[in-house]
C-alpha positions, 0 to 999 in steps of 0.5 A, spaced: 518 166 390 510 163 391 505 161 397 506 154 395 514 155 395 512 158 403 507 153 404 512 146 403 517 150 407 513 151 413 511 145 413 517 142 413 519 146 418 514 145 423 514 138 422 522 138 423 522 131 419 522 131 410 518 124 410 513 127 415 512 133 411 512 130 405 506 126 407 502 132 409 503 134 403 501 129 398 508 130 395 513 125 395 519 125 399 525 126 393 520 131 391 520 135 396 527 135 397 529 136 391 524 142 392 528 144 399 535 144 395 532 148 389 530 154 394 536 153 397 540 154 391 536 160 389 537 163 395 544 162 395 544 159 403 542 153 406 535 153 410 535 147 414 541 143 418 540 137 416 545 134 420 541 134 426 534 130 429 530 132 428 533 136 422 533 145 425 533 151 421 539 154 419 539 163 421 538 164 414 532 158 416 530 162 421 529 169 418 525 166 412 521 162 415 518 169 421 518 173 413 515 167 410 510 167 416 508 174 415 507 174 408 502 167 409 498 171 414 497 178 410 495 173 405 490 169 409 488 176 412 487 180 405 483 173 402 478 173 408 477 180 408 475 180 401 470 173 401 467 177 407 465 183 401 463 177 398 458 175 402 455 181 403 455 183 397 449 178 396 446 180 403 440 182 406 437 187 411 430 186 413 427 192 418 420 192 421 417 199 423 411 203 425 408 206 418 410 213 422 417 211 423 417 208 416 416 215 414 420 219 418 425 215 421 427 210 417 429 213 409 435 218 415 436 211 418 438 207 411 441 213 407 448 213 410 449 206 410 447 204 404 452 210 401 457 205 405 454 199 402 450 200 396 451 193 395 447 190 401 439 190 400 435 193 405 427 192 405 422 195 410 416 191 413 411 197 416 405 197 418 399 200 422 401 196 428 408 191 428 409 187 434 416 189 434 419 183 438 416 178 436 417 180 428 425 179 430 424 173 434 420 169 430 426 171 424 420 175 420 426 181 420 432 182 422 431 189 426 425 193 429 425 200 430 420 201 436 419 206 442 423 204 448 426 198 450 424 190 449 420 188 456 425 181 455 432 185 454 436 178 455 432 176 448 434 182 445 440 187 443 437 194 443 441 200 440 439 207 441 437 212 434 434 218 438 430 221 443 423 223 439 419 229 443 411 230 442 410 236 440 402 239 441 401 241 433 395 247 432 391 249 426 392 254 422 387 259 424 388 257 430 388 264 435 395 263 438 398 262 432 397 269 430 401 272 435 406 267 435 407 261 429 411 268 426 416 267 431 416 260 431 421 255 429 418 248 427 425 244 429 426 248 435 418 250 438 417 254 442 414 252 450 405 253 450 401 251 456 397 246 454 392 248 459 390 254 454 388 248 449 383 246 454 376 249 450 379 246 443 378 240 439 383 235 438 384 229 434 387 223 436 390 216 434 385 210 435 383 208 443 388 201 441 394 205 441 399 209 446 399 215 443 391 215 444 393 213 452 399 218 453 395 224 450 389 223 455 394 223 459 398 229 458 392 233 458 390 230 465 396 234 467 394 240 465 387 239 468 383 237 462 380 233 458 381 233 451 375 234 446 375 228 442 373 231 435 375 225 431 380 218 431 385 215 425 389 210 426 396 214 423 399 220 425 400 223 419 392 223 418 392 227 425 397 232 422 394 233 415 386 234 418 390 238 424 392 243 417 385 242 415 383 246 421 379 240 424 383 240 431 390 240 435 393 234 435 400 231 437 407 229 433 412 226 434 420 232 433 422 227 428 416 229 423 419 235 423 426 234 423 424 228 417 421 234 412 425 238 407 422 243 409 418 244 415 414 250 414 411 256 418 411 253 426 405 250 428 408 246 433 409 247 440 414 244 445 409 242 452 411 245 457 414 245 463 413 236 462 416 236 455 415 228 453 419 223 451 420 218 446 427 213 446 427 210 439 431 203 439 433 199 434 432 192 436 435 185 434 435 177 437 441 177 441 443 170 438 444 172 431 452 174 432 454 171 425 451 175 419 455 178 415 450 184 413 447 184 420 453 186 424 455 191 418 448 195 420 450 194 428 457 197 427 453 203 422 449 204 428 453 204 434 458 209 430 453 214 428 447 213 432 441 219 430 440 224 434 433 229 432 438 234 428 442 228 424 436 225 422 435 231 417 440 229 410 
């Protein structure tokens, strides 16, 4: 038996007519009958009632064509299972992302997908500043990784990766790391009122960015105003002026949870408001048929990331 033996048999079937089916496949009709009787005669029964019109099955018919139906369809399965890797195997992810995000987030975002699937290519497009909705909307990027959700999710399918804290992070040398970095955990800080802070310098991102904003403001809560002691446009340059001694800073948990090995604990959870980052990973809601993109949305949706899986 073949597929091709199963294809002329089921065509003659649904089409209940030897000349009709003969037609379709581009086969005479005395060579598809003597195919018919020839199958018959190796099967030792008989498949159509040919005294009959339109001509029906036999029992015997009826039992081979539900098999020979079966058979076709795992067939068909198997073939577009294996064109489906094939089309991903020359595929492409592109992701936009933060040159901070970039470093923390995304090597932990790809790791276990690309052991899923060595063969998709991914590249990253970072950058001091993306504009995350219109890279992917444009068709520059495939997906964005971004701090909370688009402003227009009727364009965009969102999917959530983690909640990223802001810890307040202190020199060195700083006094209340003497009696307390000790018994500090970096990926766990303990609690500080940020309050006590309010005669220490600090260092900053740039006015132009959200993390500038939302520092000011959590001092402002606390009652102060931060002593601005320098500006840098990138977190890590805050975070390695702050070991430099040159003022307090603030850093996003996933910084922490992003390192081998984070070192003594320096960092400090802001209590009581302990603020808050949801990070998402955001895609146009009209691109549906990529192969690679779909693969990547099903990986993120079973696994997700919390801080703590972030670490390999």
């Amino acid at each position: 038996m073949d597929l091709k033996e199963f294809r002329y048999i089921l065509k003659v079937a649904n089409m209940k007519n030897i000349s009709k089916a003969a037609s379709e496949l581009y086969v005479s009709q005395p060579a598809l009958s003597q195919y018919i009787n020839n199958v018959e005669a190796g099967l030792g029964v008989k498949l159509f009632n040919r005294s009959t019109y339109p001509i029906s099955l036999t029992p015997a018919g009826e039992i081979y064509i539900a098999n020979a139906r079966a058979i076709t369809d795992i067939y068909e399965n198997m073939i577009s299972s294996i064109n489906e890797i094939k089309q991903t195997q020359k595929g492409k992810i592109t992701i936009a992302a933060s040159n901070f995000r970039a470093f923390c987030i995304f090597p932990r975002l790809v790791a276990g997908f690309t052991k899923l699937y060595p063969w998709i290519e991914i590249e990253l497009y970072e950058a001091e500043r993306v504009n995350y909705e219109c890279s992917v909307k444009n068709g520059d990027v495939d997906f964005s990784i971004l701090p909370g959700v688009p402003a227009d999710p009727t364009k965009f399918d969102s999917y959530y990766l983690c909640k990223d804290e802001i810890y307040v992070v202190l020199p060195p040398d700083h006094p209340y790391n003497k009696e307390h970095a000790q018994h500090n955990n970096p990926l766990n800080p303990l609690p500080i009122d940020l309050s006590i802070l309010k005669n220490d310098k600090f260092i900053l991102l740039s006015k132009n960015q959200e993390t500038y904003q939302r520092s000011i403001d959590f001092c402002s809560q606390f009652g102060f105003v931060p002593r601005i002691n320098l500006k840098t446009p990138l977190l890590l340059t805050c975070y390695s002026m702050c070991m430099s001694g040159l003022g307090c800073t603030f850093m996003y948990s996933s910084f922490f949870d992003a390192m081998d090995n984070p070192g003594v604990g320096y960092a400090y959870r802001i209590a009581p408001i302990y603020p808050k980052s949801d990070v998402y990973v955001i895609k146009d809601k009209s691109v549906t048929d990529n192969k690679c993109v779909n693969l990547f949305i099903e990986y993120i949706t079973k696994h997700g990331l919390d801080p703590g899986s972030l670490r390999l």
